[in-house]
N, C-alpha and C positions, 0 to 999 in steps of 0.2 A: 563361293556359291554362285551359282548360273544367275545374272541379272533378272533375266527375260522371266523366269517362275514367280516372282514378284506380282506382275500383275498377269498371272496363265488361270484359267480354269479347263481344266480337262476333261475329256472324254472318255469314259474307258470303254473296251471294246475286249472279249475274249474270243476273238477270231474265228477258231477252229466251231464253235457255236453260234458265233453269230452269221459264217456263210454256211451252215449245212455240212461241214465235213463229217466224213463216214468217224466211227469212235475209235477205227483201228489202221494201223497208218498201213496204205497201201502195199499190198505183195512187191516182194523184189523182181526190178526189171517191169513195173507195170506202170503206163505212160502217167506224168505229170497231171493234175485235174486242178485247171488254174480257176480257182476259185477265190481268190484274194482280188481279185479286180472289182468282184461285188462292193468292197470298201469304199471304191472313188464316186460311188453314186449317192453314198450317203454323207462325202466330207461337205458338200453343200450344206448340210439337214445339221452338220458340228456348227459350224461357222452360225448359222440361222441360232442355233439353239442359243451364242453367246461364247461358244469354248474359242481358245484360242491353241488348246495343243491336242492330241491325239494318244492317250496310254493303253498300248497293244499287248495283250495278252502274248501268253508264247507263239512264235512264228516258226521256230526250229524245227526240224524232222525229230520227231520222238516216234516213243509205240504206241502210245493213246493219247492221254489227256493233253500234252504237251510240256506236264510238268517233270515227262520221265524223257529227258534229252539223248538223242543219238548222237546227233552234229550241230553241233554252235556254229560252225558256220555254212550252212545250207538249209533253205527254207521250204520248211513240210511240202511233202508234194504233193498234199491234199490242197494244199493252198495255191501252190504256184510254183514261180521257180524266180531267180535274179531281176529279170528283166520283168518278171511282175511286180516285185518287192522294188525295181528303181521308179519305175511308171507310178506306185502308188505315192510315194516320197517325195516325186518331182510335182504330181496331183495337192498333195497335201501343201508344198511348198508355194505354189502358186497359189492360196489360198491365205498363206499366210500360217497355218498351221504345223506346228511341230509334232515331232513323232518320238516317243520315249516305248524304249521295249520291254520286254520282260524276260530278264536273264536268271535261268535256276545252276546256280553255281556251289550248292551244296553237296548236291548229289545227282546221278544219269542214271540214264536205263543199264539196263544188264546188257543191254546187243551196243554199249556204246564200245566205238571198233578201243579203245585202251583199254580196255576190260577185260574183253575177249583175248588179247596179247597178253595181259597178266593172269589169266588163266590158264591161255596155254603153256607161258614163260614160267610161271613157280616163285614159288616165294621167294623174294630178294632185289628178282630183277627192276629193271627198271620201270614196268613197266609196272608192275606189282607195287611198288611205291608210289605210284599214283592215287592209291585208295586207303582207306585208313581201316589196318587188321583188328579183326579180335581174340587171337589166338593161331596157334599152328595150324589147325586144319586146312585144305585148299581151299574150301568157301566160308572160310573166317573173316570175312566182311563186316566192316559196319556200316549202318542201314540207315534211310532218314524213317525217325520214329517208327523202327520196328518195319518197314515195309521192305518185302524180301528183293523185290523189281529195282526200288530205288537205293543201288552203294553209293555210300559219302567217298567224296574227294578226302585224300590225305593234303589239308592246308600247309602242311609243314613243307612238304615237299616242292622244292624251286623251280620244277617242271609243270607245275600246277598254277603257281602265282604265272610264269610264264604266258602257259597259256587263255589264261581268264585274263589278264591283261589283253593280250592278241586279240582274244572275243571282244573283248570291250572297246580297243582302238579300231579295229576293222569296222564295226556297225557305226560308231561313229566317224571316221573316214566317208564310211558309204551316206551319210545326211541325217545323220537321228539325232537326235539333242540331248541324249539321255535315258538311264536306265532304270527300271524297277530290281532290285535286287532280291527274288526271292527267297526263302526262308534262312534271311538275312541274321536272322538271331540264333542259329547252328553254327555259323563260321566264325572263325576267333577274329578279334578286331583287330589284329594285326597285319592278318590277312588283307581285311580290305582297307588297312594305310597302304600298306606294298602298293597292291594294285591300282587302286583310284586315283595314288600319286604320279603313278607311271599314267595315267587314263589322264588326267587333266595338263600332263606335261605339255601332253600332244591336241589336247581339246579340253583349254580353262573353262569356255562358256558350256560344259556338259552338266548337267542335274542328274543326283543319285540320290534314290528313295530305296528305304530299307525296309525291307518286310519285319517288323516284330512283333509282336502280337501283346506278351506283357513284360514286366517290369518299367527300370529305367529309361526314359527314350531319352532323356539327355545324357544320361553316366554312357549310354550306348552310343550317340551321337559323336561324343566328345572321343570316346573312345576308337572309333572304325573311320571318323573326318566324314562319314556319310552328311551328305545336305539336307535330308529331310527322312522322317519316320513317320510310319504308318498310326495312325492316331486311332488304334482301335477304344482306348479312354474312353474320348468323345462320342465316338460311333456308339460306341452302347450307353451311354450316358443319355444320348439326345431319344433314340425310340424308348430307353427303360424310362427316363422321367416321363418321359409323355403318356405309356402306358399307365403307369404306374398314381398319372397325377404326384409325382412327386420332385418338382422342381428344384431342392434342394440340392440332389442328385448331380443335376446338370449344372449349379454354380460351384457346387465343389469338382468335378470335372472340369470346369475353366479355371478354377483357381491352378489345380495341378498345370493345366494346358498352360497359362502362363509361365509356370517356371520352366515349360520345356522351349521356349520360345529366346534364352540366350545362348543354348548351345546348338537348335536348330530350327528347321521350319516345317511343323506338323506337317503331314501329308491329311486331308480331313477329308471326310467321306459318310455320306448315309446309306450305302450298299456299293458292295464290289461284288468279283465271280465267285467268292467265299463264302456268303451270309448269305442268308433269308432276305428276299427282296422286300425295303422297304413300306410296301403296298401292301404287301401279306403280314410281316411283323408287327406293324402300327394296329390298337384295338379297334380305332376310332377314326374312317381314313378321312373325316375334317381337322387333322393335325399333321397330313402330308404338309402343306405350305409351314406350319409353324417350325418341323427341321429344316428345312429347305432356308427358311428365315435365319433358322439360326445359325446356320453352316456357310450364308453370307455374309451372316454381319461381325464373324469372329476371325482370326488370324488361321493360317495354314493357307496351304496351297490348295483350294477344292477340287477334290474331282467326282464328277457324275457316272454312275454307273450306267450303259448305256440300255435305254427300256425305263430306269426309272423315272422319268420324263416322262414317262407315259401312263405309268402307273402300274406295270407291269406286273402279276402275280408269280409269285416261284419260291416255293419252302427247298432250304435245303435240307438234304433227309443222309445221316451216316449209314451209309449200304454202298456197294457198288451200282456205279452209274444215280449215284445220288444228286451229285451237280445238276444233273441234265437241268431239272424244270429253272435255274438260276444262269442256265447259259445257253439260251434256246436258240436257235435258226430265226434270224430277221427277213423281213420280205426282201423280194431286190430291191427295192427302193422306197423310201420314205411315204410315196405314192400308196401301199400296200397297205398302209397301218390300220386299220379300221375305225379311227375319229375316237376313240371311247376315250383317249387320254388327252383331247386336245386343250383342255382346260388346265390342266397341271402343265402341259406344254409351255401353254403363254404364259404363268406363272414362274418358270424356268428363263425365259427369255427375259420377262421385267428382271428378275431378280438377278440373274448372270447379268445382264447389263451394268445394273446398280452395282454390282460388286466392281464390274470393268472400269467404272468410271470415280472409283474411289480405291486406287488400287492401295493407298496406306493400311486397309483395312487387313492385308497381307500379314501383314506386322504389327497387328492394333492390342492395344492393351485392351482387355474388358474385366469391367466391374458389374456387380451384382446390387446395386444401390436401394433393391427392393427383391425380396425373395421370399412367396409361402407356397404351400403346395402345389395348388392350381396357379398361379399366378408371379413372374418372375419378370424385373426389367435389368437388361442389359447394356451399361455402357460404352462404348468402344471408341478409343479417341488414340490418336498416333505414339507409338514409341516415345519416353524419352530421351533427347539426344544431346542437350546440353547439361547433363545431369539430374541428379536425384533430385535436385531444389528446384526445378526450372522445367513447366510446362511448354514443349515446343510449339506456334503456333499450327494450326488446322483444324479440319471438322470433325465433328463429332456426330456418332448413332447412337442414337435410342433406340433398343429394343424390344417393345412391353408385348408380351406372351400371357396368352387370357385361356387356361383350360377348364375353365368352371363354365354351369350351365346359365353362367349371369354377368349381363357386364360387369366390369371392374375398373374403378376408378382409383388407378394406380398414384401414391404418395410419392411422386416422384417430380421435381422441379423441371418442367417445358420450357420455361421461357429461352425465347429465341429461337426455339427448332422449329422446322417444319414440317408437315406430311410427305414421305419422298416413297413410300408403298405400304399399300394394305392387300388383302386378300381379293380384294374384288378388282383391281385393278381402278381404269377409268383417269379422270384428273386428282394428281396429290396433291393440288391447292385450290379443293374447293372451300367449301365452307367450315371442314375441320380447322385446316391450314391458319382460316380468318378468325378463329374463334380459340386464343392459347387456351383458354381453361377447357374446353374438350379434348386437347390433344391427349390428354391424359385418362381420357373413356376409350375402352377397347370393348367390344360387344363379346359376348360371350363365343367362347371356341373361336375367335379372332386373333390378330396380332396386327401391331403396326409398326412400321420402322419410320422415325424421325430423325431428321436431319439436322444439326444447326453448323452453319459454313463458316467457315474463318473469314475475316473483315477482310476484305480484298477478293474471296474463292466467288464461284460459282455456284449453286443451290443444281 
């Protein structure tokens, strides 16, 4: 596993929406529209917010969305071309920021050029063996979930691992640190031990996150050698308890999320380019900070969806061109935004901070030492590494979550923590800090995160 994801929070970015690209990939022979440079004006606005890496939606030349690929290796020309793609890498690298991509290796467009040659070539060839049949007819293709545009890769085929190998060492060669593997739970897992083994022979420090939506993420984990999965669990756990006032929810969600935590490292998320933007889902939008809260103080790799920071509205809706209002055109520059999100903003910056500077929290165990409907606290305290019997030393969070219309004086043992964030910002060691027996008063539709440091740490 990549070191450096340990202590990363990411950014996520869907490119082709976030500069304005047209929805259909430009006429053949019609010049380049470098649009991907718009990105470097906002890697300031990453860094500010607290990320430390960058997860980019599809970059490829495809025919629309970008999840129907032409060429893995050539970048949309709605976006740019090479020397866009190095200039934004060398940008982001000067920053200190990493860049992870987003590779769809399940399945391509129909105008992908081995397609068009197993069409023309006839069943059998070689070229035809690139995709996986469902019968004798000439367009007996199989499809990702039914969709006529997108045919599946044949995984069995050695010209395939090949070349998604090739995809994966080129972009990392070219400076990227790693990949999102989209609809990662269609490809057999042996597929991606082939590949990933052959990807990290040549690049050990790369991170590989695996799109899967349900079941096992560790029986899946253990199985493909991927470094991290998609934690949609949580992600619906954290807005449905909160909607729903029903906390219970969300501690059995961390229970499960624990046991995915020895065969890998949750990817965690409260919206991506796929979902209903958190702003819009949430019933009650003073329980933005209480995910935001919780999505710090628990184990996974976090990533932020880019806009929700801001509080950005956008239902997804199943129709064509249903993404849009979730993957909208950003101004040029952070300059643009209209103020209306600047308070979730700074709330984003404390709390990405606090997670940077406790990067154990990566890996943290969390317990539920208090759970009723409205009202739920969270322990989180490091890995154990000397065994079952044996508490390693370091700090520990508290995290008491208040969604009833009345304070709540949570049963739960404070001594020795201290205030290290609440909703309002301001100093975490005023007068809560000096006073243990209120550390344990959360005001209504509140939360607070308590710290207590290991004898020798830093507070």
């Amino acid at each position: 596993m990549a070191s450096w994801i340990d202590d990363a929070v990411l950014w996520h970015v869907y490119p082709l929406g976030f500069v304005g690209a047209p929805a259909k990939a430009l006429p053949s022979g019609a010049p380049v529209e470098h649009r991907l440079p718009r990105l470097e004006s906002w890697l300031d606005y990453a860094v500010d917010l607290g990320c430390s890496g960058l997860l980019l939606g599809p970059i490829f030349a495809s025919e629309t969305h970008g999840y129907d690929t032409v060429d893995h290796f050539r970048i949309d020309p709605r976006l740019g071309d090479d020397a866009d793609f190095d200039r934004l890498v060398a940008a982001a690298h000067a920053r200190g920021l990493r860049l992870v991509l987003d590779g769809v290796f399940n399945h391509v467009a129909r105008t992908f050029p081995m397609f068009l040659e197993a069409r023309a070539s006839g069943r059998g060839s070689a070229a035809d063996r690139w995709f996986r049949r469902t019968g004798d007819a000439a367009d007996a293709y199989d499809t990702f979930e039914g969709h006529h545009r997108l045919v599946a890769f044949n995984h069995a085929d050695p010209a395939v691992v090949d070349y998604v190998t090739r995809v994966l060492t080129y972009w990392l060669g070219r400076g990227v640190a790693g990949w999102r593997l989209d609809a990662a739970y269609a490809v057999p897992s042996d597929f991606w031990r082939q590949v990933l083994a052959a990807a990290r022979a040549a690049h050990p420090d790369a991170w590989f996150v695996a799109e899967v939506i349900h079941g096992d993420y560790a029986d899946f984990a253990r199985a493909s050698t991927v470094d991290s999965v998609t934690q949609y669990e949580l992600w619906k756990a954290i807005w449905s308890s909160l909607n729903d006032r029903n906390l219970f929810e969300l501690a059995w969600a961390l229970r499960r999320h624990e046991g995915f935590l020895a065969a890998e490292l949750p990817q965690t998320f409260t919206g991506n380019h796929d979902v209903t933007r958190l702003a819009t889902r949430l019933d009650d939008g003073r329980h933005l900070g209480h995910a935001l809260a919780v999505l710090m103080c628990v184990a996974g790799a976090p990533t932020i969806y880019a806009g929700d920071e801001q509080a950005f509205q956008g239902a997804k809706e199943e129709r064509e061109g249903g993404d849009d209002a979730i993957r909208p055109e950003f101004p040029a520059s952070p300059a643009g935004l209209d103020g209306s999100g600047r308070q979730l903003h700074r709330l984003h910056q404390r709390l990405l901070a606090f997670r940077r500077r406790h990067p154990w929290l990566a890996r943290a165990c969390t317990s539920a030492p208090h759970v009723a409907n409205r009202t739920v606290a969270l322990h989180s305290r490091p890995s154990l590494v000397a065994g079952p019997e044996t508490d390693p030393p370091g700090d520990e969070v508290l995290l008491l979550v208040n969604l009833d219309d009345e304070a709540y004086d949570f049963p739960v043992d404070t001594a020795g923590f201290e205030v290290a964030e609440l909703p309002a910002g301001g100093d975490p060691r005023g007068d809560a800090a000096r006073d243990g027996a209120s550390l344990s008063v959360v005001p209504a539709h509140a939360w607070s995160i308590l710290l207590r440091t290991a004898v020798g740490g830093d507070a």
